[in-house]
ROMIRO-501894 format. One record per residue: y, x, z of N, C-alpha, C, O in turn. Coordinates in steps of 0.2 Angstrom, whole numbers, plus 5000, padded with zeros to 4 digits. Layout:
% ROMIRO-501894
YXZYXZYXZYXZ/...
% end
This chain:
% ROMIRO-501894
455047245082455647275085456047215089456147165086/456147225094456647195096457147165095457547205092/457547105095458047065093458747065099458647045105/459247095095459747045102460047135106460647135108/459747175107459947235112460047275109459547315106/460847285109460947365103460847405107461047455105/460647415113460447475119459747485118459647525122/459147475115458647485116458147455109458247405105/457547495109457247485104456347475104455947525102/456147405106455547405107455047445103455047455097/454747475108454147525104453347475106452947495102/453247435110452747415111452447385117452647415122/451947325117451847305125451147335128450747345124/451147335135450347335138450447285142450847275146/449747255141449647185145449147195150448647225148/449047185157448647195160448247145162448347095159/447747125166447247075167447347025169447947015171/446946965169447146905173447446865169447146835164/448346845172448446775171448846805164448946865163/448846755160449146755153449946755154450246735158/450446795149451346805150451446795144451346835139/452046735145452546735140452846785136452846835138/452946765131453346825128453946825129454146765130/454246885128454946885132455246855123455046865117/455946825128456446795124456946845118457446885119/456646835110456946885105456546925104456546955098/455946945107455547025106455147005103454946945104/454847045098454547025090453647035094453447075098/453347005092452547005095452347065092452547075086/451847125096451847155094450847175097450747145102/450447205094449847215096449747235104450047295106/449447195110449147215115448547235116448047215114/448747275123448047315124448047305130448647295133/447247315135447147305142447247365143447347405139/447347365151447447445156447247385162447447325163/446747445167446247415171446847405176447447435177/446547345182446847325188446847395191446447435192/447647375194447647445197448047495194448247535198/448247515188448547545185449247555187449647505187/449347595187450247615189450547645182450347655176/451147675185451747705181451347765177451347755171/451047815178450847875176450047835170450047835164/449747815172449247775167449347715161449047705156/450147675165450247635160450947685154451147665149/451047745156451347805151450747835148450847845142/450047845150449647855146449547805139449547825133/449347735143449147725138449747685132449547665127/450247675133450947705126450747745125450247735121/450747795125450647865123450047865116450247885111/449447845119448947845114449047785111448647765107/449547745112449447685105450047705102449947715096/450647725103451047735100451347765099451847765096/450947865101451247905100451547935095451947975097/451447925090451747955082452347915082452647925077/452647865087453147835085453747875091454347885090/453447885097453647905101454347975102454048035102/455047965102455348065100455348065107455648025110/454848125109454848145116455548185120455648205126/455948195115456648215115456848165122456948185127/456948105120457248025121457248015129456748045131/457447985132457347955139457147865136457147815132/456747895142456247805141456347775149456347805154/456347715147456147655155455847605153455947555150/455147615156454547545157454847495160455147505166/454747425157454847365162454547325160454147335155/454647275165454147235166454347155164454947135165/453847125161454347045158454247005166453747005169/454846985169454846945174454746865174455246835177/454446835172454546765170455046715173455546685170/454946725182455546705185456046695181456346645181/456246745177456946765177456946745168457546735165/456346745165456346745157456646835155456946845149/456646865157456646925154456447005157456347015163/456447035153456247125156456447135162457047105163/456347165168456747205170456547275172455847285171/456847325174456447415175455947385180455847335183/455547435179454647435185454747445190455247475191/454447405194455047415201454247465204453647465203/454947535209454447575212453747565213453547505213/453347595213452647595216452447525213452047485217/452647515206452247445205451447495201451447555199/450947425203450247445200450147365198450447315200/449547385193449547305190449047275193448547305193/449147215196448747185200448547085197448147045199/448947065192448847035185448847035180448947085177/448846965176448946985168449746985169449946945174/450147025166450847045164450947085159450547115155/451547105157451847125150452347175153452747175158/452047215148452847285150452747315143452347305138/453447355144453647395136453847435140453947445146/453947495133454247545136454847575131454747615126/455447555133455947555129456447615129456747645135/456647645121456847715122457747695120458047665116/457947725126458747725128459047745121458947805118/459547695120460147735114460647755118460747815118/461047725123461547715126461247785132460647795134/461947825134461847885139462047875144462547855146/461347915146461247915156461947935158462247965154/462047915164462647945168462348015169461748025170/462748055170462348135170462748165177463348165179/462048175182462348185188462648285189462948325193/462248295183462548375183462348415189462748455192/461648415192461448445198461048495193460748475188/461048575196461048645194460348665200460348665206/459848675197459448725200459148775197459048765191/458748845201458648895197458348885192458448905186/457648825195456748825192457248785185457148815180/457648735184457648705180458048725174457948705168/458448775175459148805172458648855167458148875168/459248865161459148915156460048945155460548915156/460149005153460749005151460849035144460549085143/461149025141461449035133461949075134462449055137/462049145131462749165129462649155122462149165120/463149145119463349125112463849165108464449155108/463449215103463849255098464849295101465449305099/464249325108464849385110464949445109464949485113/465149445101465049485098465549535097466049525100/465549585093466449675094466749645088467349655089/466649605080467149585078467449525077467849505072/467249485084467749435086468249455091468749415093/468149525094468749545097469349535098469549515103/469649555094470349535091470749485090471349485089/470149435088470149365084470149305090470449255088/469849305094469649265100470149275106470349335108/470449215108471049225113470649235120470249195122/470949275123470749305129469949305129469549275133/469749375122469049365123469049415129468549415132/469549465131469249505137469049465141468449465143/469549415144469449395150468749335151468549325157/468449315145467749305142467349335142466849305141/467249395142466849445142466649465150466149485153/467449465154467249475160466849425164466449445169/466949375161466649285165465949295164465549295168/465849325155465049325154464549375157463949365158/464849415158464549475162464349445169463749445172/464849435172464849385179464249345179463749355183/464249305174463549255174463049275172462649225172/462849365168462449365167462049395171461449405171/462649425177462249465184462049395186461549385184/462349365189461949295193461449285190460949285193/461249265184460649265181459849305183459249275184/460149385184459749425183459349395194458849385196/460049395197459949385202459449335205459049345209/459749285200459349215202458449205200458049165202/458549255195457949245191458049195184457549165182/458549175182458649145178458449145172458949175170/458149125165458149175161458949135155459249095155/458749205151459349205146459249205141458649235140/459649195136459649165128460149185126460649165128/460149245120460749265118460649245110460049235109/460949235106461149245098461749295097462149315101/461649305091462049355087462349325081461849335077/462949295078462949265072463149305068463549335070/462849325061462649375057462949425058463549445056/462549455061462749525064462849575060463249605061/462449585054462449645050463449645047463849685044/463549595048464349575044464749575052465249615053/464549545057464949525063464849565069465149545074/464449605069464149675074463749625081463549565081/463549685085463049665088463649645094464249655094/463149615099463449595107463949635107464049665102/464349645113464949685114464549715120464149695124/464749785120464349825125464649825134464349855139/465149785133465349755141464649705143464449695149/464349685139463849595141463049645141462649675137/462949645148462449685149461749635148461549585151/461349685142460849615141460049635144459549605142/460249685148459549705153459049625156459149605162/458649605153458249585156458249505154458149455157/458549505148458749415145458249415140458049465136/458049365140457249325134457249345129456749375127/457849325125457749305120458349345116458749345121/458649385112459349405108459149385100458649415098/459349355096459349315091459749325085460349305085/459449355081460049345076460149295071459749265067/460749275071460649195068461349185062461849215062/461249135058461749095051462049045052462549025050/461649005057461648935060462148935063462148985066/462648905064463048885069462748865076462748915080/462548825077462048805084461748865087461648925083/461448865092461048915095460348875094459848905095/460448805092459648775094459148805086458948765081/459048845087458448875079457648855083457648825089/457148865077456348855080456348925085456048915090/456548965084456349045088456649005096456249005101/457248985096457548945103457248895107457048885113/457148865102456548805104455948825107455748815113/455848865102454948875105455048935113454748915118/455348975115455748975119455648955125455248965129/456148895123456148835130455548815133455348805139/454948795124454448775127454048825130453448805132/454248885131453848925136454048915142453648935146/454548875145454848895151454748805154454948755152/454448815160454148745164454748725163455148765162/454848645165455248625168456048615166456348565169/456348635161456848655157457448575158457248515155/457848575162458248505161458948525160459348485158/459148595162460048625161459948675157459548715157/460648675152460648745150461448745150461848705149/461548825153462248825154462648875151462548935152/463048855146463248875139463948905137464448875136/463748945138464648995136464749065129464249095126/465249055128465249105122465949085118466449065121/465649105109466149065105465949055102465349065102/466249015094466848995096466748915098466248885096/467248885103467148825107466948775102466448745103/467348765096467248715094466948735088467248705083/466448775087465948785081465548805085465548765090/465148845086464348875089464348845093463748815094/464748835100464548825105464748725106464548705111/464948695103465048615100464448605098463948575100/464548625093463848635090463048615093462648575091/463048685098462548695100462248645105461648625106/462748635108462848585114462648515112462148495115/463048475106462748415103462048415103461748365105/461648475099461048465097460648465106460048445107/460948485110460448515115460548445116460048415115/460948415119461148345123460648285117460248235119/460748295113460248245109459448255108459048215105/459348325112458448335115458548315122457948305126/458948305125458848275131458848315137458648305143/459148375134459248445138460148435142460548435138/460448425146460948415149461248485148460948535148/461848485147462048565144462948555150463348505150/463048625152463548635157463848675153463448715150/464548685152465048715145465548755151465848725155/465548835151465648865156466548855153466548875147/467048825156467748835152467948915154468248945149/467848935156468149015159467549065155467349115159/467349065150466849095148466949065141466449085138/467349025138467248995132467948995129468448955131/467949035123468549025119468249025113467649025111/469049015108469049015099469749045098470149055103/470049065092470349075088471049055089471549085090/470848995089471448935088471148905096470648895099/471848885099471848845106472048775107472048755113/472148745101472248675099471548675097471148655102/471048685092470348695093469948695097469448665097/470048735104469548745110469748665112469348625112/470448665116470548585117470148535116469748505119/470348525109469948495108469048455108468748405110/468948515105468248525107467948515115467448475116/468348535120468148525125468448465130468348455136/468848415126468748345127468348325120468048275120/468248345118467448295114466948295118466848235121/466648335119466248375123466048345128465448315129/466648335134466648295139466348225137465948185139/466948215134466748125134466148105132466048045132/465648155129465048145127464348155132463748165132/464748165137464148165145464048235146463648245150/464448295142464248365143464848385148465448365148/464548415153464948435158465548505156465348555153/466048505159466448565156466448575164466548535168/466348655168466548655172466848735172467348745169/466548785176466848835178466348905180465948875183/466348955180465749015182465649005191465049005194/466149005193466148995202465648915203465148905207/465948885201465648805200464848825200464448815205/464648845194464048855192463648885195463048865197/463848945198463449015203463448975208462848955209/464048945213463748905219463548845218463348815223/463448825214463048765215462248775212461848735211/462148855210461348865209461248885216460648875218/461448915220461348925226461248885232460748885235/461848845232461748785234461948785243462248745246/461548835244461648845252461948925255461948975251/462048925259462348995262461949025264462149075266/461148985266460649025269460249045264459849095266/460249015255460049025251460049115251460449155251/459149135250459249205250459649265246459749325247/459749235241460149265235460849255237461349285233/461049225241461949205241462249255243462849265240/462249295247462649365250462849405240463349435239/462449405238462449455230462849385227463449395225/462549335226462949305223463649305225464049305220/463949315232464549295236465049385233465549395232/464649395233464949475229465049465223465549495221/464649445218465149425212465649395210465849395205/465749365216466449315215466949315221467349275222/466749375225467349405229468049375224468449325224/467949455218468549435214468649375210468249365205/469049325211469049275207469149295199469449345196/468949235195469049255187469449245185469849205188/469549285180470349285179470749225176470549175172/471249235177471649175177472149165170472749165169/471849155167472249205159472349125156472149075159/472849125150472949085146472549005146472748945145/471649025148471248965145471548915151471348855151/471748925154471748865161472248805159472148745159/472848835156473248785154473148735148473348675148/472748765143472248755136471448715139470948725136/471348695144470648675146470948575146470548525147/
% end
């Protein structure tokens, strides 16, 4: 294990041919292995992989670097490096979090509604004006090709979906005890679906299921967008809050209009006239705006 960097935790080096390299300053020696001249990024990932894989959470963001001597320390692989001597690289798994650019596309995107259920009606502040937002993104969905992810939390006690949230043509409907939406049925899921880097998450309550959910998603490495006009709870000092925790934890809080146009993206985008009709009417403007 590595000494000295609370950002980072050596998992292991590959050494490539030729001249002999120092070992970097603090980093505990650890067993080396060849990879032929010429090897790049995609093959020197292989072979981590097969020496370390059981140690590997493929959850995790990783960055390969290279011991610089010049310099006495790592630095990231510089583009289009292949190995063309003996040198030393690791590939080290990030504690500290990426800056999250929060860019939306169809192929990547999944969407979550979260336990919008008929006996939290009453109980959930401006669930109509939630239920209107959800429907909204559920046409966008249908439109874009999107797929969707619903849960039910104990329904036999808490009733099914509300018959506003039209669930024509969505993956998955779940009925769940868990507070989070992430169960194995969810998981396995995802891993049906190529590509999986957004999931964009609305329902309730803010700061139980859908807090919840969001943490576990962002700690698989899944970037999660928390629709605020589509998201309430009970209590409105609760949602606040939760959605500055939230925030400040790299998950983005944004808006239903935000989300539709920016999967779109362009005006020429074939889907944008349908999309552009779903938000003729703007969303309603109810209570949560000033509680955001």
């Amino acid at each position: 294990r590595e000494a000295g960097d609370p950002s980072a935790r050596l998992l292991g080096s590959v050494v490539g041919p030729k001249r002999r390299a120092g070992r970097a300053p603090g980093a505990a020696a650890v067993p080396k292995s060849l990879v032929p001249h010429g090897a790049g990024y995609e093959l020197l990932i292989q072979k981590f992989l097969s020496l370390y894989g059981d140690q590997i959470d493929m959850h995790r963001k990783f960055v390969v670097q290279l011991f610089a001597e010049e310099w006495g320390q790592y630095v990231d692989l510089p583009k289009g490096f292949t190995v063309s001597e003996r040198c030393k690289v690791r590939l080290v798994p990030l504690q500290i979090q990426l800056t999250t650019l929060g860019n939306l596309t169809p192929s990547s995107t999944v969407f979550f509604c979260c336990d919008m259920q008929e006996r939290f009606r009453p109980a959930i502040k401006y669930f109509g004006d939630i239920i209107s937002v959800g429907q909204r993104l559920l046409q966008g969905a249908r439109i874009l090709g999107i797929p969707v992810i619903v849960t039910e939390q104990y329904p036999k006690g808490l009733g099914s979906t509300v018959q506003e949230i039209d669930l024509t043509g969505v993956k998955l409907v779940l009925p769940k005890t868990k507070f989070s939406m992430v169960l194995p049925e969810v998981e396995a899921a995802l891993a049906e679906i190529p590509g999986v880097r957004s999931v964009v998450l609305f329902g309730v309550e803010t700061h139980v299921c859908i807090q919840q959910t969001a943490l576990e998603l962002i700690g698989r490495g899944i970037e999660v967008h928390i629709v605020a006009d589509a998201t309430s709870s009970r209590s409105m000092m609760d949602r606040m809050f939760a959605l500055e925790r939230l925030a400040r934890t790299g998950i983005i809080v944004t808006t239903s209009e935000a989300v539709l146009l920016q999967l779109v993206a362009d005006k020429d985008h074939p889907k944008f006239k349908e999309i552009q009709n779903l938000i003729k009417a703007s969303a309603p403007e109810s209570g949560l705006l000033s509680k955001v």
